[in-house]
C-alpha positions as CSV (number, residue, x, y, z in Angstrom):
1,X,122.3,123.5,100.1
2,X,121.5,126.2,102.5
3,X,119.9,125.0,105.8
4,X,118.0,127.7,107.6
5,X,115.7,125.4,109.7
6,X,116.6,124.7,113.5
7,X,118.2,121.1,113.6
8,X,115.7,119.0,116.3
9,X,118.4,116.5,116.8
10,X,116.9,113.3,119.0
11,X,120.1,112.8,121.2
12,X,120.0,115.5,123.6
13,X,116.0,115.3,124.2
14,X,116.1,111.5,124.5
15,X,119.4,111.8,127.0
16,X,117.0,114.2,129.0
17,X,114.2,112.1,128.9
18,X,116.5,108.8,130.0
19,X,118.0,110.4,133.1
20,X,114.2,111.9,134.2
21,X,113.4,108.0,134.0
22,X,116.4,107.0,135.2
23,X,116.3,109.2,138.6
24,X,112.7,108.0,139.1
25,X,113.6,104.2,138.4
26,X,115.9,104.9,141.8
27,X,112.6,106.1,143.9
28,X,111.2,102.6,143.9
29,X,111.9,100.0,145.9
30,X,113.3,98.1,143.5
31,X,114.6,98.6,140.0
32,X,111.8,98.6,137.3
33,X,112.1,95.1,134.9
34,X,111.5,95.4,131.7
35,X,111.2,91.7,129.4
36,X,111.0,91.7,126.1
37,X,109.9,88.7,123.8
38,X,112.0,87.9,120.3
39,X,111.3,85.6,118.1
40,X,113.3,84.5,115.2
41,X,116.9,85.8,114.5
42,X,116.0,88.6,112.0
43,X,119.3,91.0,112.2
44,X,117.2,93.9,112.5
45,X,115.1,92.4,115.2
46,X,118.0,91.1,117.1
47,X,119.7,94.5,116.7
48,X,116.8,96.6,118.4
49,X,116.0,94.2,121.0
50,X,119.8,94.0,122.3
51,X,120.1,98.2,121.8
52,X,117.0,98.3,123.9
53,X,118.6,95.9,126.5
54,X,121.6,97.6,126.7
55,X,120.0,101.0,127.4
56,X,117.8,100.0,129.9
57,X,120.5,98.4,132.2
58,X,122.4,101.7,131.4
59,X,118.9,103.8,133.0
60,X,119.0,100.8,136.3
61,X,116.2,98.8,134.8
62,X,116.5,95.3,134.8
63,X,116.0,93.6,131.5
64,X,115.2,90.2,130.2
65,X,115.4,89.0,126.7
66,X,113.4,85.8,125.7
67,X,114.9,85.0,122.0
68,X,112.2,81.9,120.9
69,X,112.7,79.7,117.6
70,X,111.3,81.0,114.4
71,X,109.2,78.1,114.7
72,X,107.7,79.1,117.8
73,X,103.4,78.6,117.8
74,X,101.3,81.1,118.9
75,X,99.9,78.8,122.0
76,X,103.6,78.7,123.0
77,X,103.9,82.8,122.9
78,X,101.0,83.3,124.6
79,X,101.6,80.8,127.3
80,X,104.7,82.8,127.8
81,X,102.6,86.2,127.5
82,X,100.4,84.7,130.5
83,X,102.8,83.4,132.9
84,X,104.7,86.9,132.1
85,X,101.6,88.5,132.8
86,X,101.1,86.7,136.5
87,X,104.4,87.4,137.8
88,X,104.6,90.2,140.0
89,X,108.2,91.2,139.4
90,X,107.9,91.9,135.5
91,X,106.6,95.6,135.0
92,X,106.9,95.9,131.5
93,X,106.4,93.4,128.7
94,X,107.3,94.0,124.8
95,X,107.1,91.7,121.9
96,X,109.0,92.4,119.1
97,X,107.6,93.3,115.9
98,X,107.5,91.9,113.2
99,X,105.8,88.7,114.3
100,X,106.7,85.0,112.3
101,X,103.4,84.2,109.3
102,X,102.3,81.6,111.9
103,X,101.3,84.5,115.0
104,X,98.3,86.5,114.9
105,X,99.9,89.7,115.7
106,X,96.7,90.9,117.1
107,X,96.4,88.1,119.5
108,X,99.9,88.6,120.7
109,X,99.6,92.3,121.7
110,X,96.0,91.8,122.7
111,X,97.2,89.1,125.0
112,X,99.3,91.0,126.9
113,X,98.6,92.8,130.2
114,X,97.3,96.5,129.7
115,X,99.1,97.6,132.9
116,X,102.6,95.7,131.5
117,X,102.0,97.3,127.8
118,X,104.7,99.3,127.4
119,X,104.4,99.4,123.8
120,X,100.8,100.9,124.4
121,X,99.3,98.7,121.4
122,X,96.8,96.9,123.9
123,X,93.2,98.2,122.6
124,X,92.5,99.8,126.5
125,X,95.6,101.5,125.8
126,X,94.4,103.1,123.2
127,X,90.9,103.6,124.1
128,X,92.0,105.2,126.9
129,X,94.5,107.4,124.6
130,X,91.5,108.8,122.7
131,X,89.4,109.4,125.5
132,X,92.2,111.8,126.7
133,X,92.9,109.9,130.2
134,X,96.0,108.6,131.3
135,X,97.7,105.3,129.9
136,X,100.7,103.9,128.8
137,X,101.2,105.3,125.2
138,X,103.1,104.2,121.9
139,X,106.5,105.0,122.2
140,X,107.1,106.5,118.8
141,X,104.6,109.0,119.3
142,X,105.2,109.8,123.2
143,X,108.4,110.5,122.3
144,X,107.6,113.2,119.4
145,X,105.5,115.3,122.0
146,X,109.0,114.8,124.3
147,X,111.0,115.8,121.6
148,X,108.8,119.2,121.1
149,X,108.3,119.9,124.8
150,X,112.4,119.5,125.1
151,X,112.7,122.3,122.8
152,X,109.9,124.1,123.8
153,X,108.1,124.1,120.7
154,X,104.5,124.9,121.3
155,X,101.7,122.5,120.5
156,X,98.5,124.2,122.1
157,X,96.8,126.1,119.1
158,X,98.9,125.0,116.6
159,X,97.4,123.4,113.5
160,X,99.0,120.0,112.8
161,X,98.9,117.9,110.0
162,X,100.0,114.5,110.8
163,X,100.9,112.4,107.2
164,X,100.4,109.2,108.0
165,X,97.4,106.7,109.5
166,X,99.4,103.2,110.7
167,X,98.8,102.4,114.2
168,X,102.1,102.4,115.4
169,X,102.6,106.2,114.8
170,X,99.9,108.2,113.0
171,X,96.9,107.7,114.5
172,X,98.0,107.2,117.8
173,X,100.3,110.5,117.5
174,X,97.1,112.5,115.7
175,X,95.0,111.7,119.3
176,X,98.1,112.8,121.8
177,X,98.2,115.9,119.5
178,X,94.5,116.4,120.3
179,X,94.9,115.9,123.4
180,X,97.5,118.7,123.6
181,X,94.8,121.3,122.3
182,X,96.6,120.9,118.5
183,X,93.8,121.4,116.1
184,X,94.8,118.2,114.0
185,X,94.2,117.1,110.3
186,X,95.0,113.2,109.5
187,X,95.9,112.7,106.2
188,X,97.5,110.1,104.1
189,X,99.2,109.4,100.6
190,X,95.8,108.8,99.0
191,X,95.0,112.3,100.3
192,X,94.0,114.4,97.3
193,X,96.1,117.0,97.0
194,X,98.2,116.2,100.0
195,X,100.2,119.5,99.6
196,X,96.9,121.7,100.0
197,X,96.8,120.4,103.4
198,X,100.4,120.2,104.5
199,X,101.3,123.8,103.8
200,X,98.2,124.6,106.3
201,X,100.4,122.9,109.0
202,X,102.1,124.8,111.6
203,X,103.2,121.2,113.2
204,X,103.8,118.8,110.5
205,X,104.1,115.4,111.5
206,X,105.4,113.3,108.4
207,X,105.1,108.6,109.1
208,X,104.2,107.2,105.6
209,X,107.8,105.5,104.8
210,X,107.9,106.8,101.4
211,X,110.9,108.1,100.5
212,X,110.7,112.2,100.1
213,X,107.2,112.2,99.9
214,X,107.1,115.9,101.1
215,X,108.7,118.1,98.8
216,X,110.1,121.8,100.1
217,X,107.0,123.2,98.2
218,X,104.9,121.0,100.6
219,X,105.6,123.0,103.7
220,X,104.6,126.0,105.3
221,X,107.5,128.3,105.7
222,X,108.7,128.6,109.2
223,X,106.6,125.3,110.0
224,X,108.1,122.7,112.7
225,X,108.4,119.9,110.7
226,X,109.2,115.6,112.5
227,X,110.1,113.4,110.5
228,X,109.7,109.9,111.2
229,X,110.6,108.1,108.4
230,X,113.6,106.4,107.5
231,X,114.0,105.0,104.0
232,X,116.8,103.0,102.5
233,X,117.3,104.1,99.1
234,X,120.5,103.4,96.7
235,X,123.1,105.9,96.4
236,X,123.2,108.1,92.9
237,X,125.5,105.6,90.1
238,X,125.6,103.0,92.0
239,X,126.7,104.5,95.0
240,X,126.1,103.3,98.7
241,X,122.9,103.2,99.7
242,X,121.9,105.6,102.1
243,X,119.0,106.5,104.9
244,X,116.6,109.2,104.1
245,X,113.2,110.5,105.4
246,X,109.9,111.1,104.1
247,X,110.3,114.6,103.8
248,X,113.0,115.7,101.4
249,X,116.2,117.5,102.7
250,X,115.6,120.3,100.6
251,X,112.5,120.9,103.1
252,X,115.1,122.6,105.9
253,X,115.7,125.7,103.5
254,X,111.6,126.6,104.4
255,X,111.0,125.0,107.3
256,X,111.7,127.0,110.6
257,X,112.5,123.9,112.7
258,X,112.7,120.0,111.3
259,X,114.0,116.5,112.9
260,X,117.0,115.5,110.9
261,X,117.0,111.5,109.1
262,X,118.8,109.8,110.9
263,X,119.0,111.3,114.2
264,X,116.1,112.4,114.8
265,X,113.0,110.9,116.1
266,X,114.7,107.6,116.4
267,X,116.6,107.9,119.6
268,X,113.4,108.9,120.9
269,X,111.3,105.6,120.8
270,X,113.6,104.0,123.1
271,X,113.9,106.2,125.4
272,X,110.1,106.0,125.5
273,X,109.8,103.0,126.2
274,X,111.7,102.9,129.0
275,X,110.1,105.6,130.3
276,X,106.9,103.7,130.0
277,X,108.9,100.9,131.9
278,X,108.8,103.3,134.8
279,X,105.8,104.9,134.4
280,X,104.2,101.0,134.6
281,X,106.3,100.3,137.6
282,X,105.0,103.7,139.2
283,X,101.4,102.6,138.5
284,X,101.5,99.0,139.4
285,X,103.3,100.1,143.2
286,X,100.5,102.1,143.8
287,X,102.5,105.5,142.9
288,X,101.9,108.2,140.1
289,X,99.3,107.6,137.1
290,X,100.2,107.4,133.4
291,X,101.2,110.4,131.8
């Protein structure tokens, strides 16, 4: 296969976005904290939350980790929530999803402080995302619009098609694109005729977790084309299983620019979110508003 696309690789845009956060993490007075709220020991749970630890020590954050019993009840988390909520040195508050049967996710996000949201899941949050004024944002979809400033890919006039309507990514990344002056189409795989609308995309923005849901004959040549989902699927004969997106590979022979799976958009929600660690921090010493 012949790749022609540009290669939107997420290490070098998250490294920028990292040391921008790191060198205003050393203009406060003291070093932004950052806890974040685990429960259970799911291995890809415990693998996030201690790769999200790790990096934000390696900005000069300070970082808690509170790993609760599976059998935690919600009364206990959002006790926690609260007293996390009234202490003045904690910035930044994140609670791992996905959330034991017993805890009303809802009621766990909800219970958190907007101004400590650094997931930007609280409902102000994302009121205040639609109605185009600043707040902490979702970090999956903060960092796409990163990703695209970084390598200067335009977003003002474009026509985007975000794939994709979960709460976490979609619809949250269909407003910032809005509010970026992107005329924006939200569609889904129930769309009819989903390709009809993607190959009208200039900026297709691809979140369904299904595994090569957009074929090459799905895009707009020369479109910019992010791909944020990553799929395990099992390798051809019984082969090793292997990581794939949502769009198919065969996309980068039309595309003009696409994020590669893996490597792509990933690097970029953590960096996010500890850029919204700082951001927080900024906002709650009296300094600069949400981006």
């Amino acid at each position: 296969m012949t790749v022609t696309a540009r290669l939107l690789a997420g290490a070098p845009a998250a490294e920028a976005l990292l040391a921008d956060a790191a060198a205003r993490a050393a203009r406060l007075s003291a070093p932004p904290y950052l806890v974040m709220v685990r429960l259970g020991d799911d291995p890809a749970s415990v693998s996030y939350v201690r790769g999200k630890d790790r990096k934000a020590r390696e900005v000069g954050l300070s970082s808690t980790v509170h790993a609760l019993p599976e059998t935690t009840t919600q009364a206990e988390l959002l006790d926690l929530i609260a007293r996390l909520n009234a202490d003045d040195r904690v910035n930044g508050i994140l609670v791992q999803l996905p959330l034991p049967a017993q805890i009303s996710e809802q009621a766990a996000l909800h219970a958190i402080d907007p101004r400590k949201d650094v997931d930007g899941f609280h409902p102000l949050n994302v009121g205040e995302l639609w109605a185009g004024r600043p707040a902490l944002r979702p970090c999956t979809p903060a960092g796409i619009l990163a990703l695209l400033d970084h390598y200067r890919i335009a977003v003002a006039g474009q026509r985007a098609v975000v794939v994709g309507r979960s709460h976490i990514v979609g619809r949250p990344l269909a407003g910032l694109l809005l509010n970026r002056d992107a005329t924006v189409t939200l569609a889904h795989s129930r769309t009819p005729d989903l390709g009809a609308v993607t190959r009208e995309a200039d900026l297709l923005c691809v979140a369904v977790g299904q595994a090569h849901l957009i074929t090459p004959d799905m895009v707009k040549p020369g479109a910019t084309v992010i791909d944020v989902g990553i799929n395990r699927v099992p390798g051809e004969k019984g082969g090793k299983a292997h990581l794939t997106g949502d769009v198919h590979p065969d996309a980068a022979q039309v595309a003009g620019a696409i994020t590669p799976v893996p490597g792509g958009v990933g690097p970029m929600t953590i960096a996010q979110l500890l850029a919204n660690t700082v951001t927080a921090a900024e906002m709650q010493s009296g300094g600069q508003a949400a981006r």
